[in-house]
C-alpha positions in Angstrom: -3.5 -44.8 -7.3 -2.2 -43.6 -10.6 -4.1 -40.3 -10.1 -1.7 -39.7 -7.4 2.2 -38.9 -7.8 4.2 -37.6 -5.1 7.1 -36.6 -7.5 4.4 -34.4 -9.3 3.3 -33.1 -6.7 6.5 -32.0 -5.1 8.1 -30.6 -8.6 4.2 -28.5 -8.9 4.9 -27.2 -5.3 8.5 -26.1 -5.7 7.7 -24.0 -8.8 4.3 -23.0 -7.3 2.2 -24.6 -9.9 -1.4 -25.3 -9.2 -2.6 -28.8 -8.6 -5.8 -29.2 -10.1 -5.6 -33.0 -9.7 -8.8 -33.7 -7.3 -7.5 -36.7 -5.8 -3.8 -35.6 -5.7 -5.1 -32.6 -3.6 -6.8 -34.8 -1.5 -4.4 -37.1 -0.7 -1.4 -34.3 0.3 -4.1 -32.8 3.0 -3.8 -36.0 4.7 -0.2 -36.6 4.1 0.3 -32.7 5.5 -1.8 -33.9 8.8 -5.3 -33.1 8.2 -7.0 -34.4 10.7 -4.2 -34.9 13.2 -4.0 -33.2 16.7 -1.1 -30.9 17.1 0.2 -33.2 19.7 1.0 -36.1 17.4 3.9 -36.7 16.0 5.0 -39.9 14.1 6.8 -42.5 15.7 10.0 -42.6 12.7 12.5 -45.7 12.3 16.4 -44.1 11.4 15.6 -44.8 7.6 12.9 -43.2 7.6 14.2 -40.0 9.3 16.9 -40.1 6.7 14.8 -40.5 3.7 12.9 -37.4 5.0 16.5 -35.6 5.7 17.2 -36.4 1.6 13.7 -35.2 0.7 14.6 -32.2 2.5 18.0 -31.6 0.9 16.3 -32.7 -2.6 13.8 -30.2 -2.0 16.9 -26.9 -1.6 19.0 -28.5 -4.1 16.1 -27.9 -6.9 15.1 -24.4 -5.7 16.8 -23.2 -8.8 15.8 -25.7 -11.2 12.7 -24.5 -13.2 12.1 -27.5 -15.5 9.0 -29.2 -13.8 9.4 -33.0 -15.9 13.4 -32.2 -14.4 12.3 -32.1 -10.9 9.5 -34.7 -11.1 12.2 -37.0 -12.9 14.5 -36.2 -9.6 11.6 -36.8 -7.2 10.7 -40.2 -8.5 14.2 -41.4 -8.8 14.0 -40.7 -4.7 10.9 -42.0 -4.0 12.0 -45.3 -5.9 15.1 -45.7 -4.5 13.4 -45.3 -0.7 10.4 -48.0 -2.2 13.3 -50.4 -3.1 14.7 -49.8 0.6 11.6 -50.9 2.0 10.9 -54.2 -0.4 14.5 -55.6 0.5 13.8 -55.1 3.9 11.1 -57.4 3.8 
């Protein structure tokens, strides 16, 4: 799992930057619904629609910023943050 990084991945996408990370490339096909009929949709608890809500707003906020370690600093300081959520839940 250390070949894959979401925060990489989303600061790469944002600036258009290509992936040439095998396994990274792999993994966002499935996370982008390879695979999945068009009829399927996810069945989403509220903190996990709001996570997605901040990923969203994450994502316009940094349309401007052009520093890739910036945005993958910004992305992983989410993703953490949303990986706490879920361990104290437990």
């Amino acid at each position: 799992m250390s070949r894959i990084s979401l925060a990489e991945m989303e600061a790469k996408t944002g600036l258009s930057i290509k992936n040439e990370n095998f396994t990274m490339h792999f993994f966002m096909k499935i996370v982008r619904g390879f695979g999945l009929a068009d009829d399927e949709t996810p069945d989403l608890n509220e903190d996990e629609i709001v996570f997605l809500l901040r990923t969203e707003q994450l994502r316009v906020q940094l349309y401007t910023v052009r520093s890739e370690q910036k945005r993958i600093a910004l992305f992983k300081e989410l993703y953490h943050k949303r990986y706490l959520q879920i361990i104290n839940q437990n």
